[in-house]
TORVO-166927 format. One line per 4 residues: number of its first residue (from 1); their letters; for each residue z, y, x of N, C-alpha, C. Coordinates in steps of 0.05 Angstrom, whole numbers, plus 5000, padded with zeros to 4 digits. Each point is the difference from the previous one (the first is absolute). Example, Ala and Ser with C-alpha at 12.3 -4.5 7.8 and 13.67 -1.06 7.14 Angstrom:
REM TORVO-166927
1	AS	5156:4886:5264:5000:5024:4982:5000:5024:5018  4986:5021:4993:5001:5024:5016:5014:5022:4985
***
This chain:
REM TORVO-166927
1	XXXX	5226:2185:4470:4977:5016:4993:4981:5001:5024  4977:4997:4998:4978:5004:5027:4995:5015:4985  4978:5010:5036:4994:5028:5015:4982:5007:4974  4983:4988:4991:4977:5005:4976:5023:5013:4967
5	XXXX	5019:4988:5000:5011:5003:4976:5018:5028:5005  5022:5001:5021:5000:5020:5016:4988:5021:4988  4975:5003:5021:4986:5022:4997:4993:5006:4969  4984:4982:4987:4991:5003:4966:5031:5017:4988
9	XXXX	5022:4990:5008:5023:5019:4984:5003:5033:5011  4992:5002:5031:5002:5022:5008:4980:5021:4984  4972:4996:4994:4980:5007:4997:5005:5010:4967  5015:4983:4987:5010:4999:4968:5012:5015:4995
13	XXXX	5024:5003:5021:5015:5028:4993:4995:5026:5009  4984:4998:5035:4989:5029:5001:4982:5007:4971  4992:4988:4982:4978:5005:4990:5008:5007:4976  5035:4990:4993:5015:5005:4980:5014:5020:5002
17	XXXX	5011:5011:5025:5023:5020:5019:4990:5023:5004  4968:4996:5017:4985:5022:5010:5006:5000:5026  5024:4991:5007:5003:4995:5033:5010:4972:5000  5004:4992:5033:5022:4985:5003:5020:5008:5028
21	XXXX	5023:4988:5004:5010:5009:5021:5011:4979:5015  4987:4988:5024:5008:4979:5020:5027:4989:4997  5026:5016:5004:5024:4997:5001:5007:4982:4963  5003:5013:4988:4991:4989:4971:4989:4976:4992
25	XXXX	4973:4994:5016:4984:4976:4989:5015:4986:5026  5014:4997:5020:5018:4992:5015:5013:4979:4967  5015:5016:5005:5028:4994:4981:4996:4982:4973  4973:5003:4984:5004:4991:4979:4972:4981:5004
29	XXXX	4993:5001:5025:4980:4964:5005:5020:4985:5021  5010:5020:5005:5017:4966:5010:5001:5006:5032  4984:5014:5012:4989:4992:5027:4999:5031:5021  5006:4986:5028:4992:5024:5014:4984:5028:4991
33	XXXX	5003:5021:5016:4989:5023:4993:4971:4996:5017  4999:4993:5026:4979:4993:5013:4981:4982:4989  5012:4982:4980:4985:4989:4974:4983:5007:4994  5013:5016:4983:4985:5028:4983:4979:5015:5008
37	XXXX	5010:5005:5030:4982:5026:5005:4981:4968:5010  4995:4983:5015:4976:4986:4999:4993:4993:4975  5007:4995:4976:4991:4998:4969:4977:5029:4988  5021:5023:5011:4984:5032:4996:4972:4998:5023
41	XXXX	4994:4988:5025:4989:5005:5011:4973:4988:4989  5011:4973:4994:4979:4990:4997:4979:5003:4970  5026:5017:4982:4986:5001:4975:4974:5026:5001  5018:5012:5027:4984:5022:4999:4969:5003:5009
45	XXXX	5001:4970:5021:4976:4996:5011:4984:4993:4975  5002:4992:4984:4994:4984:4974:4990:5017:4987  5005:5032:5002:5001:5026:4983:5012:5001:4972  5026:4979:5004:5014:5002:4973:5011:5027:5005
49	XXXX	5021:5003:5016:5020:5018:5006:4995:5022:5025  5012:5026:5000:4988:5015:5015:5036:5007:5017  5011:4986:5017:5026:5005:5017:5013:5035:5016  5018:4994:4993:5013:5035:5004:5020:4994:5017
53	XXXX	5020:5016:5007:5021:5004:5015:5020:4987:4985  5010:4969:5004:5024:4990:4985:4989:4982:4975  4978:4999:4989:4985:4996:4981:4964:4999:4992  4997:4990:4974:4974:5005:5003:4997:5012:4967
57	XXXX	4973:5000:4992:4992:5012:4967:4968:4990:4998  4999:4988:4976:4976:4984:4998:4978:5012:4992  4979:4990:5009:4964:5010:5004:4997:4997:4967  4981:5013:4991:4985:5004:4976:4980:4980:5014
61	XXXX	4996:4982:4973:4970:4987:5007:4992:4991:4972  4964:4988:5008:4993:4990:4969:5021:4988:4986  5021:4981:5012:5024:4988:4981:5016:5017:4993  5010:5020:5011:5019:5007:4995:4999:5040:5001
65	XXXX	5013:5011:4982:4996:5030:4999:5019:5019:4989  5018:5017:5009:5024:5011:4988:4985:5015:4972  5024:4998:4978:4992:5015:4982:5003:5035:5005  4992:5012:4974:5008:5024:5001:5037:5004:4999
69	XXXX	5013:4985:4981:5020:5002:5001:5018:5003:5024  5005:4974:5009:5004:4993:5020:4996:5024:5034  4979:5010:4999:4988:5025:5018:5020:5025:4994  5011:5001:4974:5006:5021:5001:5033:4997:5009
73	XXXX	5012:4981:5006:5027:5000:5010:4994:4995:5026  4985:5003:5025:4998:4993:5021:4989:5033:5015  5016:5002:5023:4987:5031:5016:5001:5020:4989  5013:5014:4970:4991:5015:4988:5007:5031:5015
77	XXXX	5014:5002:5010:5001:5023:5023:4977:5004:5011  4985:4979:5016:4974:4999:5019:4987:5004:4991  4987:4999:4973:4982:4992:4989:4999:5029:4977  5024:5012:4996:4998:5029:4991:4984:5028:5020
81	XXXX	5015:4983:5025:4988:5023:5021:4964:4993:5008  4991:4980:4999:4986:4996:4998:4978:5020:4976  5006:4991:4984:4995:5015:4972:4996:5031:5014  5010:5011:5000:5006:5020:5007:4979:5014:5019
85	XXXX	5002:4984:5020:4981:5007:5027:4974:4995:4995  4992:4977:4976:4971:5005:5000:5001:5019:4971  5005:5004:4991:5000:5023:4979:4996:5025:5011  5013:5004:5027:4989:5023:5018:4980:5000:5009
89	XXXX	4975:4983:5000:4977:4997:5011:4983:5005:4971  5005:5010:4976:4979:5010:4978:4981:5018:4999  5011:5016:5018:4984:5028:5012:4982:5007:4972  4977:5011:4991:4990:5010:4986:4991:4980:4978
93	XXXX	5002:4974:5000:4993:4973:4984:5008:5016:4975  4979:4990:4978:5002:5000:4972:4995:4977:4986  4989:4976:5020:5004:4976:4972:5014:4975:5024  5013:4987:4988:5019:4984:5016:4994:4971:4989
97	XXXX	5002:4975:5027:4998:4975:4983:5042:4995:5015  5002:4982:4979:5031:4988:5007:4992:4972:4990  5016:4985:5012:4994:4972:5022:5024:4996:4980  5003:4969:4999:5015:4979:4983:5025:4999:5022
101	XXXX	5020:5002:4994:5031:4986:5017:5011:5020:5000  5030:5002:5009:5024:5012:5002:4988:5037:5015  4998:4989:5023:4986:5029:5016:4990:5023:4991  4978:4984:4978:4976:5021:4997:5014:5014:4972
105	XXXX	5023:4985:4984:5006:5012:4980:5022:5019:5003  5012:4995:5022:5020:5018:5005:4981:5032:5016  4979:4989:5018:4977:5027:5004:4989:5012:4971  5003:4984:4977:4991:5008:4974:5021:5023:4995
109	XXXX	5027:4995:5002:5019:5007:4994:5000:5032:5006  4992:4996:5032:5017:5020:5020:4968:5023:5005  4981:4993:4979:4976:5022:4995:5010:5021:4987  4994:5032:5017:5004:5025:4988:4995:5010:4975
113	XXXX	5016:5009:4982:4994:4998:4974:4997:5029:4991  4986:5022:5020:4994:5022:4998:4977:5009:5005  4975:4976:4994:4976:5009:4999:4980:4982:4982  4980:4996:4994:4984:4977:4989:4983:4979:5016
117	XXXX	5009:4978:4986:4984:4964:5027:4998:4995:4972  4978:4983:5011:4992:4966:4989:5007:4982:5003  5012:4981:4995:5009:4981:5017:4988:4971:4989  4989:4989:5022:4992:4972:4983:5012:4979:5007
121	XXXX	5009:4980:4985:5027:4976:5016:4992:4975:4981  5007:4987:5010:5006:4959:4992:5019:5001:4987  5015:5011:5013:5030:4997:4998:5024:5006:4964  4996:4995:4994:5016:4998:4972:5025:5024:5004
125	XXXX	5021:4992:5014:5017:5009:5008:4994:5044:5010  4982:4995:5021:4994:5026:5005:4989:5015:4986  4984:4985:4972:4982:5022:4987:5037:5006:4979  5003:4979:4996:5022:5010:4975:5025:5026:5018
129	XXXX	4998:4996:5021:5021:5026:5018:4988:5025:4993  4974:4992:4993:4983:5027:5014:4987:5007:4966  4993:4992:4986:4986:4998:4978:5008:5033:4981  5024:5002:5006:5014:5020:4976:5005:5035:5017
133	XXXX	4984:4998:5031:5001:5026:5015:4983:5017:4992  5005:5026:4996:4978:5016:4996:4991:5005:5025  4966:5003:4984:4986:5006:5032:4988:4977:5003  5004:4977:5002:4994:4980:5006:4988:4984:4978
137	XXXX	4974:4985:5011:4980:4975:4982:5006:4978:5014  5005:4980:4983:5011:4986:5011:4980:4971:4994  4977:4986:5008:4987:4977:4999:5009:4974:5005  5008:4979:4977:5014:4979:5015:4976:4983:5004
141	XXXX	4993:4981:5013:4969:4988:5005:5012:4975:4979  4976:4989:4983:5004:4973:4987:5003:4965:5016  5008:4988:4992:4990:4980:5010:5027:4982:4994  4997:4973:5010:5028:4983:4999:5020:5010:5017
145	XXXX	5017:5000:4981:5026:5005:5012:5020:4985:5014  5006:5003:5026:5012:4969:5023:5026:5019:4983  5017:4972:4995:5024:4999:4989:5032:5009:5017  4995:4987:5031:5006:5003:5025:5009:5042:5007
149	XXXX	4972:5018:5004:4997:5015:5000:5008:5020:4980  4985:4998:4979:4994:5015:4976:4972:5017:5005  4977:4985:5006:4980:5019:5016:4971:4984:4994  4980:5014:4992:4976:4981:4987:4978:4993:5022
153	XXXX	4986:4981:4995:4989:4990:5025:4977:4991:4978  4978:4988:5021:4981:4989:4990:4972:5019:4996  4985:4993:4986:4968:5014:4993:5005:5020:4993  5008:5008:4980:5005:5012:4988:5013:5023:5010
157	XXXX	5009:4997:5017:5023:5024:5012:4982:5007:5022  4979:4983:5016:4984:5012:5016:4977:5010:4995  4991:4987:4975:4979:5021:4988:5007:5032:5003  5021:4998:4985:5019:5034:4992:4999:5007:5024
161	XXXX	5004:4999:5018:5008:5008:5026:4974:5016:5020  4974:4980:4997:4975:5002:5010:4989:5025:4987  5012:5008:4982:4984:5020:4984:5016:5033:5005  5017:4995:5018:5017:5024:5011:4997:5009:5027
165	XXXX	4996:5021:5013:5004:5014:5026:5026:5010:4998  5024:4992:5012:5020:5002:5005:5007:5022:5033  5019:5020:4990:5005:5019:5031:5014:4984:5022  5019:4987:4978:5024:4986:5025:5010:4981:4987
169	XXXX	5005:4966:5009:5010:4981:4990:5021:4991:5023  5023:4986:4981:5032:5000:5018:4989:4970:4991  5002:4985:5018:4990:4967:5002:5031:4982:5005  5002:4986:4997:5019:4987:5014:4993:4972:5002
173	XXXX	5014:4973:5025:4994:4982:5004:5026:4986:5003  4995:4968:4999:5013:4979:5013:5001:4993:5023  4983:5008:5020:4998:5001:5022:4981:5017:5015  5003:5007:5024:4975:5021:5013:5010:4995:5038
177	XXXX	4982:4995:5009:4997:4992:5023:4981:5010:5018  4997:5006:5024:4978:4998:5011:4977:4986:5007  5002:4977:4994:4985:4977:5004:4991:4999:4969  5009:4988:4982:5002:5006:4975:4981:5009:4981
181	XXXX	5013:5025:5006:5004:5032:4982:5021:4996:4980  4985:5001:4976:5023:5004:4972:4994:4979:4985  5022:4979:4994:5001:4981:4983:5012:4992:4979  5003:4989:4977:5007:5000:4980:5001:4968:4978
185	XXXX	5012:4987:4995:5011:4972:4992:4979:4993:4972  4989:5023:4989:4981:4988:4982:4975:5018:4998  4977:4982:5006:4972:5000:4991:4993:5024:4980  5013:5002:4975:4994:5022:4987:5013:5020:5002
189	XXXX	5018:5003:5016:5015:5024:5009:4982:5012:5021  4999:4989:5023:4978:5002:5018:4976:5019:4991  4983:4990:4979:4982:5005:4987:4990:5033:4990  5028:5001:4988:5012:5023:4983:5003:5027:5037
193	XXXX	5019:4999:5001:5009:5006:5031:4963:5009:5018  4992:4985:4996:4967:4998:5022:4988:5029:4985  5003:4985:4973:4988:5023:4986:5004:5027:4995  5020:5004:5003:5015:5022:5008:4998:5016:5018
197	XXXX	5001:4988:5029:4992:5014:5024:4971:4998:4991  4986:4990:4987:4970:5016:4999:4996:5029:4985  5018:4999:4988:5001:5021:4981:5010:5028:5003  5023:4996:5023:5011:5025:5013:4990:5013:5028
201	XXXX	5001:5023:4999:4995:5019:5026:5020:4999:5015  5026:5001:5002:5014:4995:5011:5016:4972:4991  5015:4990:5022:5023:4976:4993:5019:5001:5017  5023:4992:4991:5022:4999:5006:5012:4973:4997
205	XXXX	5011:4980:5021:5020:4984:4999:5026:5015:4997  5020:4976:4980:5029:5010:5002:5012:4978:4996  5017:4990:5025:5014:4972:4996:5030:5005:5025  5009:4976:4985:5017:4995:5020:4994:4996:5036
209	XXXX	5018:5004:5014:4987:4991:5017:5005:4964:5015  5011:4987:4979:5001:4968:5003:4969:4998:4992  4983:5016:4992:4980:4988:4985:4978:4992:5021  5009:5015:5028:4985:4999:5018:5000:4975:5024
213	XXXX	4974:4992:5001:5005:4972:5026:4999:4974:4970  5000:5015:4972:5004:4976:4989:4974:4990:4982  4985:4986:5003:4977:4987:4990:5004:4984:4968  4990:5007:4979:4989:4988:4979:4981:4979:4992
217	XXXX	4989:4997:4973:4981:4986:5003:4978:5010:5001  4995:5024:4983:4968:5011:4989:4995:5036:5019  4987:4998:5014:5000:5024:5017:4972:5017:4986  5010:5031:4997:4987:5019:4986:4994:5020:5016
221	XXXX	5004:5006:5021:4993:5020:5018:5011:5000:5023  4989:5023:5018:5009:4994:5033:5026:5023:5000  5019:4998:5024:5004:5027:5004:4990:5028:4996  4977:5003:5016:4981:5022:5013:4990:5004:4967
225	XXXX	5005:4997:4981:4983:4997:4972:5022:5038:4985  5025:4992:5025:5015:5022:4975:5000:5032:5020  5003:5020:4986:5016:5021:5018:5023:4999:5008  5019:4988:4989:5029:4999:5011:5014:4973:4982
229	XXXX	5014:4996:5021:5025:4973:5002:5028:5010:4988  5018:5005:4984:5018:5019:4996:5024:4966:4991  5018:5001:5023:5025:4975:4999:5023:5011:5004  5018:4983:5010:5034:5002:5005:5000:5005:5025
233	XXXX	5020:5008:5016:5007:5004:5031:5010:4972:5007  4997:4978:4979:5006:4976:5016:4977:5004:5013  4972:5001:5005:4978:4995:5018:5004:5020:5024  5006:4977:5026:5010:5012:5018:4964:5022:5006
237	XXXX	5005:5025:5017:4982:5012:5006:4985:4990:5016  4999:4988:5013:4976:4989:5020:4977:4979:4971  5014:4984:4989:4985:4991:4989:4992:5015:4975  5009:5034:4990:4986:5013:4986:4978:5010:5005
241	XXXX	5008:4999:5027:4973:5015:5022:4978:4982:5005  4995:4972:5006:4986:4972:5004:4987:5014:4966  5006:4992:4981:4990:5009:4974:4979:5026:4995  5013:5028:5015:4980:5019:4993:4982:4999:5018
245	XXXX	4999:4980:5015:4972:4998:5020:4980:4991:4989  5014:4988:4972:4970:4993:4983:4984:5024:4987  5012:5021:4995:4991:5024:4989:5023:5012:4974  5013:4993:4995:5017:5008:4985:5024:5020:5007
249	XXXX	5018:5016:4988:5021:5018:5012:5021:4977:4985  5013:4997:5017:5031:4981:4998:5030:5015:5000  5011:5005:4974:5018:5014:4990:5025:4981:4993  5025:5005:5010:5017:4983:5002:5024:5020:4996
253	X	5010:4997:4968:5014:5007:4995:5027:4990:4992
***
């Protein structure tokens, strides 16, 4: 097997696995572990793969994009607390946008069900959590539905969108960087997302914190665009701190 074929199988299964682990792709390519980690290095320069301690876990890009499924068996501890911590940032908000992917539906979830919101979403999944609460209106926006997600995109969904002043939108991304900002693997997601932060008074990121340092294809806003960053305590603190120098409060729960 060469280095090219190699790598194409490593890239197949992070992408099948959600991770990979050096020792592992040792054993079943055949070859040194030092292999590997030059195989991970270099995929990474490539921005296939994004390398960890022992392992790596593959980039979202125009090719390639985890489903909703799939999202929901990965971090779900991190990604509850998460939920959580920006749900504590609602303060007096009465109409809410919620963002397509795993995150924002579990923040769908983990919304107080002892007063009255609006909530406006993409998302298939979140309106149907939320649809049957009293107290709550619940707006799903129209448009094509990505199969991947369960979440509508396109004209149609940003028309709907432009025609709302929103208090507070929970955004989420594929990547967000400093250099960057916030990026995202498709064009009409992007779109949708842009439109959104035009629409809200406040915003809120809520992601993992692998999501950070990691670049996409279609970029929709800067850092400095949100009030707060809300991630995992994987993001060591110095580099939470590098982040709220853009203007944002960086919450790491």
């Amino acid at each position: 097997m060469s280095a090219e074929e190699r790598q194409r199988e490593i890239v197949s299964t992070a992408r099948r696995e959600g991770t990979v682990d050096v020792s592992e792709l040792a054993v079943e390519l055949g070859v040194a572990r030092e292999t590997v980690r030059r195989d991970l290095r270099v995929l990474e320069s490539h921005g296939l793969l994004r390398r960890t301690h022992g392992g790596a876990y593959p980039v979202e890009s125009a090719g390639f994009e985890t489903t909703l499924a799939f999202r929901t068996t990965m971090h779900v501890p991190e990604k509850r607390r998460i939920a959580a911590a920006a749900v504590g940032l609602l303060g007096e908000a009465e109409t809410v946008f919620i963002d397509e992917g795993y995150t924002p539906q579990l923040i769908a979830e983990a919304l107080p069900r002892d007063r009255q919101l609006t909530i406006v979403t993409t998302s298939l999944t979140a309106a149907g959590a939320l649809a049957e609460t009293d107290g709550f209106t619940v707006l799903l926006l129209g448009g094509r539905v990505r199969g991947g997600t369960l979440a509508t995109v396109d004209h149609w969904t940003t028309k709907m969108l432009a025609g709302f002043v929103i208090d507070l939108a929970f955004i989420g991304a594929n990547g967000i960087s400093r250099e960057h900002g916030l990026t995202t693997p498709d064009p009409a997601v992007s779109e949708v997302k842009s439109q959104a932060l035009r629409a809200a008074r406040r915003r809120v990121f809520a992601g993992m914190h692998t999501k950070f340092a990691a670049v996409s294809f279609c970029r929709f806003a800067d850092v400095g665009d949100f009030d707060a960053l809300v991630t995992s305590t994987g993001l060591p603190a110095t580099e939470a701190h590098r982040y709220s120098l853009r203007g944002p409060q960086v919450i790491r729960a």
